[in-house]
Every structure is written in C-alpha cells, then in structure tokens.
C-alpha positions in Angstrom: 77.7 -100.5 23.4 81.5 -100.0 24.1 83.8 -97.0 23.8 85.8 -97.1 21.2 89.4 -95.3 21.8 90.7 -92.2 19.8 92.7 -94.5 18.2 90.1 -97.1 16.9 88.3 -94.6 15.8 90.7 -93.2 13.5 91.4 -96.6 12.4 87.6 -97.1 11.5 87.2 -93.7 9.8 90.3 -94.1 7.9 88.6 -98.0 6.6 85.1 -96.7 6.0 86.0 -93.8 3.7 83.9 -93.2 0.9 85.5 -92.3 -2.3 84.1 -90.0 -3.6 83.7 -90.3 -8.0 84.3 -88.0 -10.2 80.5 -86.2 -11.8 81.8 -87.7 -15.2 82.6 -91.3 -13.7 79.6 -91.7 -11.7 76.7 -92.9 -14.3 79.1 -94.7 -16.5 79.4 -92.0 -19.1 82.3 -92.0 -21.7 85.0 -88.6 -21.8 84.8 -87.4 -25.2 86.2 -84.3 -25.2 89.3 -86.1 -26.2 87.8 -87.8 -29.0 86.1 -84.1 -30.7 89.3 -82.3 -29.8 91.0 -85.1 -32.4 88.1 -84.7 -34.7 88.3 -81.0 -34.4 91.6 -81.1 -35.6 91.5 -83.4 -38.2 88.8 -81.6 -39.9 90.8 -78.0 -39.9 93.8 -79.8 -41.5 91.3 -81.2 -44.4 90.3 -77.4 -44.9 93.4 -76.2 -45.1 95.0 -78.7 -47.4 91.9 -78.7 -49.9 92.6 -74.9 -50.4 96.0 -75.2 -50.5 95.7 -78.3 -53.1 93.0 -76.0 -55.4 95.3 -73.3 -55.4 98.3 -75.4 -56.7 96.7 -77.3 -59.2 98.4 -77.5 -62.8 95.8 -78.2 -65.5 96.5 -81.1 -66.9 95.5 -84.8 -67.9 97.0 -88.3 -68.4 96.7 -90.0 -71.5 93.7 -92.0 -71.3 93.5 -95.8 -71.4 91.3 -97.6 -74.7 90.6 -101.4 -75.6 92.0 -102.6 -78.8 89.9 -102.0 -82.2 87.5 -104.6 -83.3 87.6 -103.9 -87.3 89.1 -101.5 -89.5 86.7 -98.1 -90.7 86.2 -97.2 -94.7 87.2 -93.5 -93.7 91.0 -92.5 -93.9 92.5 -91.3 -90.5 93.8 -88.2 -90.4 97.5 -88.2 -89.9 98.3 -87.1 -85.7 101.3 -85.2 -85.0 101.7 -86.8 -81.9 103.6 -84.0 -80.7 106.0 -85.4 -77.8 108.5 -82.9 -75.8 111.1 -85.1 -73.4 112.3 -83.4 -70.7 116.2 -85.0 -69.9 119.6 -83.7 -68.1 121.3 -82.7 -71.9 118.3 -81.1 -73.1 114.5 -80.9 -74.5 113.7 -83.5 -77.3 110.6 -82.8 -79.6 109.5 -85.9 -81.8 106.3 -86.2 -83.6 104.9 -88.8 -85.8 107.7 -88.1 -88.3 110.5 -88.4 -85.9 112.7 -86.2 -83.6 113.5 -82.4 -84.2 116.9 -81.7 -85.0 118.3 -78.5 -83.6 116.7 -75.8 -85.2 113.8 -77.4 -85.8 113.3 -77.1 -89.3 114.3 -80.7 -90.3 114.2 -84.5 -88.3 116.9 -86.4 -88.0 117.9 -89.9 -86.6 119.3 -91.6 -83.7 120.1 -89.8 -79.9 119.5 -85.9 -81.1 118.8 -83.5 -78.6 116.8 -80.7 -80.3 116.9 -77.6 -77.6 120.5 -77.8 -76.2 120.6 -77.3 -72.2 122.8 -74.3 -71.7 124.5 -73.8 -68.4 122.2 -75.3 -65.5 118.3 -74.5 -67.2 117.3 -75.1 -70.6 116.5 -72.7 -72.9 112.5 -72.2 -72.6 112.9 -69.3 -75.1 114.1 -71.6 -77.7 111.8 -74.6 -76.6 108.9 -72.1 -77.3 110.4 -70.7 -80.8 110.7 -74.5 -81.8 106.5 -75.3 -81.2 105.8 -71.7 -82.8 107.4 -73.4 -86.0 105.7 -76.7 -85.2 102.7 -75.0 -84.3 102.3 -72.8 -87.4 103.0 -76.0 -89.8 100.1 -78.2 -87.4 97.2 -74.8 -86.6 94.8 -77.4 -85.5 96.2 -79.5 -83.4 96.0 -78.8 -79.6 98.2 -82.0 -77.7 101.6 -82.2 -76.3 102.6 -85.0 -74.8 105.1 -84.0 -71.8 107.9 -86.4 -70.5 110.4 -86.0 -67.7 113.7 -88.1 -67.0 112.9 -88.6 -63.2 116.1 -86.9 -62.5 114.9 -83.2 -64.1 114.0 -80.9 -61.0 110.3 -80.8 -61.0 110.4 -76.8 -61.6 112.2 -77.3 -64.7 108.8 -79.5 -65.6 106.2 -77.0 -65.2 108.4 -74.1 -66.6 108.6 -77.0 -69.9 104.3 -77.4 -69.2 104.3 -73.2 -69.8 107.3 -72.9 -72.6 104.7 -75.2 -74.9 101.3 -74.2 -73.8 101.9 -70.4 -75.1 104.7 -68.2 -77.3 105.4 -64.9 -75.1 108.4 -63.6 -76.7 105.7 -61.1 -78.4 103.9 -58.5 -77.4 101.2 -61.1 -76.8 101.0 -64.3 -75.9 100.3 -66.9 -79.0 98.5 -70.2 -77.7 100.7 -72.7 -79.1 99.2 -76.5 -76.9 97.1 -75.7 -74.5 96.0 -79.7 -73.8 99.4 -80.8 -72.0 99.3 -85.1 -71.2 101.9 -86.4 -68.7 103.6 -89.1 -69.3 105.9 -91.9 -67.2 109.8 -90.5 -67.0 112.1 -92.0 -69.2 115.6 -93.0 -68.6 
C-alpha cells in the first residue's frame, strides 16, 4: 500500500468527516418545545382575560327576538309602559307607551323634546333618577327600561345612564327603581 503525504492526508480527513447530528435530529424526532412554549402562552392570556371579562361585566340583556302571533287571545293585555330612556349629545329622552317626557316629567308632550337637559359636558343623573322615581311610583310593578345610546355619547356616560335608572340614591337609601336594563341599537 502506498504512502500517502501529509498533505493527502489532510485532504482525505478533511473529505471523510462525519458530521456529527444533533441528539434531537438523529431519530427523526420533531422540536416541540417551540410549539408548548406558544401553547403555554396562549393559555395564560385566556386566564387572564376571562377574569378580567368576569370582573367587568354589566348585567344586562338584549331585547329578545319572537315570531309573529298566530291568532288573537279572549284575555285583555295589560297595558306595557314600555319605559324607553335615549341617551343623545343635548340630553336624556324618556318615552313610554304614552309618549315622550316633557321636562319635569309630570306631563308628555310632542315632537323633538329633550326631557333631562344636558348641563355643561355630563348630564344630569340626579335629575334622570328624580324623573323614573316619578315614573316609577305611577308604574310599582313594572321592572324594564329599555336603554338607547346615540353612538356618539362616551360609553361612561352609558353605564352611569344603566345606574341613574336601575336605583334612586339621593336618599338615605337606595330605592330600586328598573333593575331589568335592555340595550338597544344607537340612534342618530
């Protein structure tokens, strides 16, 4: 067998050098340490925004959605207030089933009336809350308010609206006045 020089031998070495895999590489296996790390991390967000979603919950529900009557019942209905308080940039409007509150809200009246008067940048809740008091004492049973906001009203100045009509506080307690609050579309 012949000598091979220094040289070719280095040349040789350098061509048969077995590359050596990684453990993880070497029977195929898939890295998923990248993939739990994800899943890790998607599954503390989901736990932290539940809790987060519990805690800010308003109570609340949307009107709900019924099929048309088939016939006509032998009992009278009952007449609904309908009790409907619109949320808009010049004031709070309450309307019922007889019509829209005029300011002061002992009578109705006709036409583009705003019954609580906005008053610098809020509304007045105070009044808003005196105003379903009155309603409130001539309607003890019923329990509904419909709430409407013109998209435009800040969304705080909705909820404080949700709390002015669910309770009376200007006492020294609280008088429920309608605790089931529906949500309805914005107007404009």
């Amino acid at each position: 067998m012949p000598e091979f020089t220094s040289a070719q031998r280095a040349y040789i070495r350098k061509r048969t050098k077995v590359v050596e895999l990684d453990p993880s590489e070497m029977a195929g296996e898939l890295n998923i340490v990248p993939f739990l790390d994800v899943v890790v991390n998607i599954i503390m967000f989901l736990l932290a925004t539940s809790l987060t979603i519990q805690y800010f919950q308003i109570q609340s529900d949307l009107p709900e959605y019924k099929a048309g009557v088939g016939g006509r019942s032998n009992k009278p209905e009952e007449q609904k207030l309908n009790l409907s308080v619109t949320v808009t940039d010049e004031g709070i409007i309450v309307a019922g089933s007889g019509g829209k509150l005029a300011p002061g809200c002992t009578t109705t009246a006709g036409g583009r009336v705003v019954t609580v008067v906005k008053r610098g940048k809020s509304h007045d809740w105070k009044e808003l809350s005196e105003c379903l008091l009155k309603v409130k004492q001539k309607f003890p049973d019923e329990l509904d308010v419909i709430v409407t906001a013109d998209p435009l009203v800040p969304y705080e100045q909705v909820v404080a609206t949700m709390d002015a009509v669910r309770a009376h506080t200007a006492g020294k307690e609280p008088q429920e006045l309608f605790p089931n609050v529906l949500i309805s579309a914005g107007v404009r």
